[in-house]
C-alpha positions, 0 to 999 in steps of 0.5 A, spaced: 276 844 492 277 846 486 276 839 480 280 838 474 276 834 469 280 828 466 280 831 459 285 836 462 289 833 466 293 828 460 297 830 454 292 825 450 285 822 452 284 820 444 289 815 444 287 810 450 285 802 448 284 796 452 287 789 450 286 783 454 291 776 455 292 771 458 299 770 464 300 764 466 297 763 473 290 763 468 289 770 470 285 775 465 289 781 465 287 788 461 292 793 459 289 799 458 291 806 455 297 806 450 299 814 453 304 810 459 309 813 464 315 813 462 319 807 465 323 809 472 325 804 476 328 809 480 323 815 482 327 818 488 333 820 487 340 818 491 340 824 493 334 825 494 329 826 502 323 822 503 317 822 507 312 816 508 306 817 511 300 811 512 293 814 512 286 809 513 282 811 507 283 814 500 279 820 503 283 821 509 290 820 503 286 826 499 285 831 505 293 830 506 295 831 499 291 838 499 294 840 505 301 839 501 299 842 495 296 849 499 303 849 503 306 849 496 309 842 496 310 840 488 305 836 486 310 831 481 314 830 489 307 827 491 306 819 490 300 816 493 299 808 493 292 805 495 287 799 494 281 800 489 277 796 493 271 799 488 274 795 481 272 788 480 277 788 474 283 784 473 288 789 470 295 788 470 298 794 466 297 801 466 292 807 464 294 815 463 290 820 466 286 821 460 284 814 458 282 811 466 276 815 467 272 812 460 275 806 462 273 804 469 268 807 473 270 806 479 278 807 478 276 814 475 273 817 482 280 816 484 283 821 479 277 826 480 279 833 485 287 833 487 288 828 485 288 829 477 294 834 479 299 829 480 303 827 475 302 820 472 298 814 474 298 806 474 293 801 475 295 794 476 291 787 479 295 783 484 293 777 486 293 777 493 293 784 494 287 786 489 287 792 485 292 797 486 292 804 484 298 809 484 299 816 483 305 820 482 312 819 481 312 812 483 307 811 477 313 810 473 315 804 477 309 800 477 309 799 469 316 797 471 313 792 475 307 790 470 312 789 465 316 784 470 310 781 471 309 782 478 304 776 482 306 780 490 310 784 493 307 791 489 308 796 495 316 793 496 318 793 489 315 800 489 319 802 495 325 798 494 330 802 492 329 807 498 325 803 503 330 798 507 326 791 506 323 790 514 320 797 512 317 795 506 314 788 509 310 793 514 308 798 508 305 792 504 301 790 510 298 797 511 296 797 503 294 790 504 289 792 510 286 797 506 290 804 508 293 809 503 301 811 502 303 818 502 310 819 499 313 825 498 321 826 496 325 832 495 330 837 498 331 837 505 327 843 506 321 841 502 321 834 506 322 837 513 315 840 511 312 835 508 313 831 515 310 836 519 304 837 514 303 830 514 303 829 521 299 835 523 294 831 518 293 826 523 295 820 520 297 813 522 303 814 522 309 818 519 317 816 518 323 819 514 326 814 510 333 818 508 338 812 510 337 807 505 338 807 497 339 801 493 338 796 488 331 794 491 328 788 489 327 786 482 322 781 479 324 778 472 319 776 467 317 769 469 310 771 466 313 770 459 317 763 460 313 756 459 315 749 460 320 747 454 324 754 454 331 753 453 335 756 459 342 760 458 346 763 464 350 769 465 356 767 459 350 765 455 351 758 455 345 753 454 345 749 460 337 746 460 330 747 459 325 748 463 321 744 466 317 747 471 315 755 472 312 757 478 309 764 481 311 767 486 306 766 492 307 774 497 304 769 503 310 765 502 313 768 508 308 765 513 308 758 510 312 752 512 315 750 506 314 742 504 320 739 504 317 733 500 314 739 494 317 743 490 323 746 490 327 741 494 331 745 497 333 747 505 327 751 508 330 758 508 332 758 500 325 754 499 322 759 501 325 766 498 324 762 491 316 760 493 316 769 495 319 771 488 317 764 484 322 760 481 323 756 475 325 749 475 331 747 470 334 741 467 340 740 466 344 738 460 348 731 461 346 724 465 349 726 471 347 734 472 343 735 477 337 740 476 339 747 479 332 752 480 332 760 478 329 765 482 325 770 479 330 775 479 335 771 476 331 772 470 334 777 466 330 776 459 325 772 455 327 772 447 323 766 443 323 760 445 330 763 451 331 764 457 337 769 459 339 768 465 343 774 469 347 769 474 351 764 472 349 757 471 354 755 479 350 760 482 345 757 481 341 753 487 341 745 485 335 740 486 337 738 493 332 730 492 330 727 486 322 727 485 
């Protein structure tokens, strides 16, 4: 196998620096290289095929990668996400081929060899999944989760606009558990053998993904709100202020909401807000009741103002005073 240096394999490797703040979980966060992928929520196309194939390790994902590559399959049709379980670093963000290897070690083995072909890479720490790494096209979605301030649920905001969501939940928990994703998107013909490479690879498991292409999950910038913020909705009206800000928690799912705690609220909405995180609003007037918004109810962050993308009476209201 031939290695590209990193040097090599980026436009820039000079313009790579390193900053560091605080989110509003207490986390230290990182943001490293200034050479980004470009913003694309959307990587694969409406019309595009996909293949999605799960292997046991990093060198297992690089053994399959070279196979398609050898075989001609297009090096910017080619994703890979995975776990850096090596990196103790907490770093929410993203960094470019050029800038990773100077900047942490152990993110750098992964863009040695093969690797250094594909086109763009993310690095962003989850809390409950770990650092995550990812390659390829889908690289361009993770600055869109970094910059919506994504606590869980990486792997299915990455697949989302192409993965139904019972799908999704499987392959974040694959990730989780320390496999590796291969995802390779095209024309039917490059897909069809893609599949058959994949498979003779020997990987856990191999599935078309072809059926389904929407809007996928989107996690607003609840990172950026602090208790006191005026809220707006939709129509831009002011309708209160917040008066908590909670994160989302990816566990949630498995958790018996608590009636007696925040959100007051029935059991299944309860716990799609505590998935996602939620901020608490109180509402102008005596007599209104405090409604909540979802995370991806969130539409923007200007100042001291919370833009909302719904209306104030989509709203869930408070359903118990506290």
């Amino acid at each position: 196998m031939t290695t590209m240096s990193s040097s090599t394999s980026s436009p820039s490797s000079s313009s790579a620096s390193s900053s560091s703040g605080v989110d509003a979980t207490g986390a230290v966060l990182e943001r490293i290289g200034s050479d980004a992928p470009a913003r694309d929520s959307r990587p694969v196309g409406a019309d595009d095929r996909a293949v999605v194939a799960v292997v046991s390790d990093m060198d297992a994902a690089q053994d399959a990668v070279e196979r398609l590559i050898a075989a001609g399959i297009g090096t910017d049709h080619v994703s890979i996400v995975g776990k850096d379980a090596q990196s103790a670093r907490r770093v929410n963000g993203f960094v470019t081929i050029g800038s990773i290897a100077g900047q942490s070690a152990a993110a750098g083995a992964w863009i040695g060899g093969v690797f250094g072909l594909l086109m763009g890479t993310a690095l962003l720490f989850v809390p409950g999944a770990g650092p995550l790494i990812v390659l390829g096209p889908l690289a361009a979605a993770a600055v869109g989760a970094a910059e919506g301030g994504l606590l869980g649920g990486a792997v299915a905001v990455l697949l989302g606009h192409f993965v139904e969501d019972d799908e999704r939940q499987r392959y974040e928990q694959f990730v989780r558990d320390g496999c590796c994703l291969i995802v390779v998107h095209g024309d039917e013909q490059e897909v069809a053998r893609a599949r058959q490479l994949l498979d003779e690879a020997g990987t856990i498991e191999t599935r078309r993904q072809d059926t389904y292409r929407g809007p996928g999950p989107r996690i607003g910038p609840i990172h950026l709100v602090r208790e006191g913020m005026q809220v707006a909705d939709a129509a831009g009206s002011e309708i209160g202020k917040v008066v908590l800000v909670k994160m989302g928690d990816p566990e949630a799912v498995t958790v018996e909401h608590d009636p007696d705690a925040e959100p007051y609220l029935p059991g299944e909405l309860a716990e799609r807000l505590l998935r996602t995180g939620f901020i608490k609003i109180d509402r102008k007037g005596l007599l209104k009741p405090d409604v909540y918004a979802a995370a991806d109810e969130i539409d923007a962050v200007d100042r001291n103002l919370v833009r909302l993308s719904v209306p104030v009476d989509r709203l869930a209201t408070e359903a118990k005073s506290a």
